[in-house]
C-alpha positions as CSV (number, residue, x, y, z in Angstrom):
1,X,-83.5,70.0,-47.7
2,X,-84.2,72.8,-50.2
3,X,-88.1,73.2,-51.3
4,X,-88.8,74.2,-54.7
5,X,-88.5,78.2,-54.3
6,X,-84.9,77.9,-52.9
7,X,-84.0,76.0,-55.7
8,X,-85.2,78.5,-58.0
9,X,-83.7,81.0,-55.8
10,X,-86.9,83.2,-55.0
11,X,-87.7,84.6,-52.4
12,X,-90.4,85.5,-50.0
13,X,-93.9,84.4,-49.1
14,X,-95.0,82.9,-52.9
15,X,-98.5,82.3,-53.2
16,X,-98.2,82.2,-56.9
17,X,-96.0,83.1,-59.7
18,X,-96.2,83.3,-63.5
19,X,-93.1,83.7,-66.5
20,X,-94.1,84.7,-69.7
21,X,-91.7,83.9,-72.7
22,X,-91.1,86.4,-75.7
23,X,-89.3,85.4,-78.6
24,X,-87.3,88.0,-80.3
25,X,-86.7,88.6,-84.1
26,X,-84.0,90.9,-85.7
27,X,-84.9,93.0,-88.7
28,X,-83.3,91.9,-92.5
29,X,-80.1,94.4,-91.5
30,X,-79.6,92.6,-88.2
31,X,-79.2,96.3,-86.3
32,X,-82.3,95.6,-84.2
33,X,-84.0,93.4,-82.3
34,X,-87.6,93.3,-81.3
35,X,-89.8,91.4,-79.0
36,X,-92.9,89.3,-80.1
37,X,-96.2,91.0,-78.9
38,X,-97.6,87.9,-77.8
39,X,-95.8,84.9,-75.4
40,X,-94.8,81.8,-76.8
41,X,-95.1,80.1,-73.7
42,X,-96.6,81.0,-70.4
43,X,-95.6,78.7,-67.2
44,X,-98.1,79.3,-64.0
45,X,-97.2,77.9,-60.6
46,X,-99.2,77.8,-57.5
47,X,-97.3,77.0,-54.4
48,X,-98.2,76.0,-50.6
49,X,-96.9,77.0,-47.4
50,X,-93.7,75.2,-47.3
51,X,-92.3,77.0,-50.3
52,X,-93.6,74.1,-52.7
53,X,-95.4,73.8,-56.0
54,X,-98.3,72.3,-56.1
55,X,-99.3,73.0,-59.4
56,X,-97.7,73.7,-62.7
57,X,-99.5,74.5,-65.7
58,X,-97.6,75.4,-69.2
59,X,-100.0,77.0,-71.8
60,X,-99.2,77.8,-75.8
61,X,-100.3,80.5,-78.2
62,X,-103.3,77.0,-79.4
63,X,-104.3,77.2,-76.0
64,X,-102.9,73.6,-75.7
65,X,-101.4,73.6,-71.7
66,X,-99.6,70.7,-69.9
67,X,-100.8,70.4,-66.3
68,X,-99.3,68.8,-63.5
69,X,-100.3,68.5,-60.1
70,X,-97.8,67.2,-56.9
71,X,-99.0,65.5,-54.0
72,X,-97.3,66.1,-50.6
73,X,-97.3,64.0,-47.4
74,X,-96.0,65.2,-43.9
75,X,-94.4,68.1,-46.2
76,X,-92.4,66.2,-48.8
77,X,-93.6,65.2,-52.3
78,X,-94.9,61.8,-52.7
79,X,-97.0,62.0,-56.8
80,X,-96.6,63.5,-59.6
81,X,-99.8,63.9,-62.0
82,X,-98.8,65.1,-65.8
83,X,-102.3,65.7,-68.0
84,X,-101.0,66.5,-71.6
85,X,-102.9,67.6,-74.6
86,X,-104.7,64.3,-76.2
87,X,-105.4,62.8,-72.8
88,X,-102.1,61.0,-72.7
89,X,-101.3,61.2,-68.8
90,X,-98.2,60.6,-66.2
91,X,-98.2,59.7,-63.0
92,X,-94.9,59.6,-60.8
93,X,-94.6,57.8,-57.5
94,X,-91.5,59.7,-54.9
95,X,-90.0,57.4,-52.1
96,X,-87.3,58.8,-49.5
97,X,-84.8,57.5,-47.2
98,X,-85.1,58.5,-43.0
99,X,-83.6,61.7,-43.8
100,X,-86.6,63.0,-46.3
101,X,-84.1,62.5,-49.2
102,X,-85.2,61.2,-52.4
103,X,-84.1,57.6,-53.3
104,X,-85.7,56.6,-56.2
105,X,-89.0,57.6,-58.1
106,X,-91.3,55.6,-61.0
107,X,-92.8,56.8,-64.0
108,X,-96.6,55.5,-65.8
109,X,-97.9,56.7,-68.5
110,X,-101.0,55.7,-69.2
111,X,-100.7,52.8,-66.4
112,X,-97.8,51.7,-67.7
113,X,-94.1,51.8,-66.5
114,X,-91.9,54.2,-68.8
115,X,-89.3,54.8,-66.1
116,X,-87.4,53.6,-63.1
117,X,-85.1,56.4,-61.5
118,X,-82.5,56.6,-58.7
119,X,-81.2,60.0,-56.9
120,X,-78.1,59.6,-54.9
121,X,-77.0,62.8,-52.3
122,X,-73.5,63.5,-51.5
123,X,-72.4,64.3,-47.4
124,X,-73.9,67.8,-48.1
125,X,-77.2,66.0,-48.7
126,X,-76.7,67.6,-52.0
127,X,-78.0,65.9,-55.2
128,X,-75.5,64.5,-56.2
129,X,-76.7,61.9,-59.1
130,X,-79.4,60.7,-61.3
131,X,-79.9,57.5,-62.6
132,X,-82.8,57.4,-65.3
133,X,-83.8,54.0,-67.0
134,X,-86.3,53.7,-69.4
135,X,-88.3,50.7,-70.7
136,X,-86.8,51.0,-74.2
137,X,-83.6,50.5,-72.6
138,X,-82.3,53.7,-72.9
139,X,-80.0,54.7,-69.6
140,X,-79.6,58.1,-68.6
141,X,-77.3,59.5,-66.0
142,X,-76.5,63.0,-64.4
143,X,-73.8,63.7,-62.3
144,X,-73.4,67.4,-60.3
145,X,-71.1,69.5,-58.4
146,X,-71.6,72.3,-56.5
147,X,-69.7,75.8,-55.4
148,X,-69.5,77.5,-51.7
149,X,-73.0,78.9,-52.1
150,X,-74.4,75.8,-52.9
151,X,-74.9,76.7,-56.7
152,X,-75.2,73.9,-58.9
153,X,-71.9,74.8,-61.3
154,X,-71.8,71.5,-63.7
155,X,-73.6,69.0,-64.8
156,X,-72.7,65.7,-66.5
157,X,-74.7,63.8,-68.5
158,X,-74.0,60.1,-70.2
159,X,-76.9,58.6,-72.1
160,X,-76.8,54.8,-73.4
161,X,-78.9,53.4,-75.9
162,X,-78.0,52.4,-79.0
163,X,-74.8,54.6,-78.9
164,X,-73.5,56.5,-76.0
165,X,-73.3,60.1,-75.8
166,X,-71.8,62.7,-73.1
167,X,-71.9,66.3,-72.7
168,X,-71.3,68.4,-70.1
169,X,-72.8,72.0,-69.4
170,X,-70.8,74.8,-66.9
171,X,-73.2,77.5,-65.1
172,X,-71.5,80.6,-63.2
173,X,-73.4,83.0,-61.4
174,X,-73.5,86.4,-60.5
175,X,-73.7,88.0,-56.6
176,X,-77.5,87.2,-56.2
177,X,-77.2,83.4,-57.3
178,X,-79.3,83.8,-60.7
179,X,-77.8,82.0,-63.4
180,X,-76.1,84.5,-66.0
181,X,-74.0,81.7,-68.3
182,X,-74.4,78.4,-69.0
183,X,-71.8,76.2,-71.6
184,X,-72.4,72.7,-72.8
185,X,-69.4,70.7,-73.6
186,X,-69.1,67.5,-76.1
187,X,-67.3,64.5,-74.1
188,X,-64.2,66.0,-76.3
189,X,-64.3,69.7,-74.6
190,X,-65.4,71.1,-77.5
191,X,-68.2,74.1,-77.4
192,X,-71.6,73.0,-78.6
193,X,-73.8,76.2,-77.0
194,X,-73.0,79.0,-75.1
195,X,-76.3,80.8,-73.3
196,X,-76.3,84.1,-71.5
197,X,-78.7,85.5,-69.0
198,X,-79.3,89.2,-68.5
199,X,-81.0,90.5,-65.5
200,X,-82.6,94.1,-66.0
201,X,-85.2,94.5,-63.0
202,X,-85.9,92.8,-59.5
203,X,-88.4,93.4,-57.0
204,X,-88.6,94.3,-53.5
205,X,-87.7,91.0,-52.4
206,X,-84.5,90.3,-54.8
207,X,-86.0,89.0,-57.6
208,X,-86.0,89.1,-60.9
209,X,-89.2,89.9,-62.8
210,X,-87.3,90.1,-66.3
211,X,-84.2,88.4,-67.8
212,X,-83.3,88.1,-71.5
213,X,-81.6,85.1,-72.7
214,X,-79.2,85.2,-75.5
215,X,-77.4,82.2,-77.5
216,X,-73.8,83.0,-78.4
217,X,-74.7,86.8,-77.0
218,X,-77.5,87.2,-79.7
219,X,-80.9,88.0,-77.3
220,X,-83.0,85.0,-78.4
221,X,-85.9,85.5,-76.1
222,X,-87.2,87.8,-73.1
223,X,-88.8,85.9,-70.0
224,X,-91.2,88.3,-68.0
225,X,-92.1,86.8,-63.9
226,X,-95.0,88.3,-62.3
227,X,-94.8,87.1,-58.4
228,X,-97.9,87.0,-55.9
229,X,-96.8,87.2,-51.8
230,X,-99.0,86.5,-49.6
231,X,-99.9,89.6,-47.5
């Protein structure tokens, strides 16, 4: 089973890592773009031995952050702790099958139940559905496949509540595995967004410390990772 830096596809000994979001603007003529000063959103991760996160913290520009902490047992994640701004909190509770797969997880907020979810691995062991369903009634299910390499290349989604929707969203990849496209798709076929990735530097290790996202190829915002190793 994957821990959370080979899902993200870093590599190397993390200690710690931090990505730093940058909107950018275009001028009144449209013939330039420019990057905010300042990031809208900075996401800090602190991660153990076994390549997983232990903490994740999400600040913005008002200083308001979203922590959450994960518990581990005999190396696989067992809690979930979410403290959001106001005091409002979540607490997530993991169990797993013989093979150290998930099989299902619960959701509290504030001691109550908000969610009841199932995870379901193909004969890869890969995840291959996920069945979300809420207190309010609302049903949510994903459903991926994967290429050669493992890559994650589409993702279903049906939601039922009061009406039932479906999209779908297609990823391809370039030669290192990062992400450069992703396409999401009403139930129809129809294009509802279409997101680029662009790559411009990687590290000694393979990388990336600066991507650019763009929406319909217009740069939208500029994501900046600083990565710590342990030495």
């Amino acid at each position: 089973m994957k821990n959370d830096l080979q899902k993200m596809n870093i590599a190397g000994d993390v200690e710690r890592f931090a990505e730093n979001t940058y909107n950018i603007f275009s001028d009144e003529d449209e013939t330039k773009f420019e990057r905010e000063e300042e990031p809208s959103l900075t996401a800090e991760f602190e991660i153990n031995d076994y390549g997983n996160i232990t903490k994740q913290t999400i600040i913005v520009p008002s200083g308001d952050y979203i922590t959450t902490e994960y518990v581990y047992e005999f190396g696989v994640k067992t809690e979930e702790i979410t403290q959001n701004p106001g005091g409002r909190s979540e607490h997530t509770f993991v169990e797993y099958d013989e093979n150290q797969l998930p099989i299902s997880e619960t959701t509290k907020r504030n001691g109550n139940d908000i969610a009841k979810t199932t995870f379901f691995h193909n004969e890869k062991k890969q995840l291959s559905e996920i069945a979300t369903l809420y207190t309010n009634g609302v049903h949510v299910r994903h459903y991926f496949t994967y290429d050669e390499h493992g890559n994650k290349v589409e993702e279903k989604t049906i939601e039922k509540s009061e009406f039932t929707s479906e999209e779908r969203t297609v990823y391809t990849y370039n030669e290192r595995n990062d992400v450069i496209e992703s396409i999401d798709y009403d139930h129809e076929g129809n294009i509802l967004m279409s997101t680029q990735f662009q790559y411009s530097d990687y590290d000694n290790h393979g990388n990336w410390t600066s991507k650019t996202e763009l929406m319909d190829e217009v740069p939208i915002r500029t994501i900046v990772r600083t990565i710590k190793y342990r030495s």
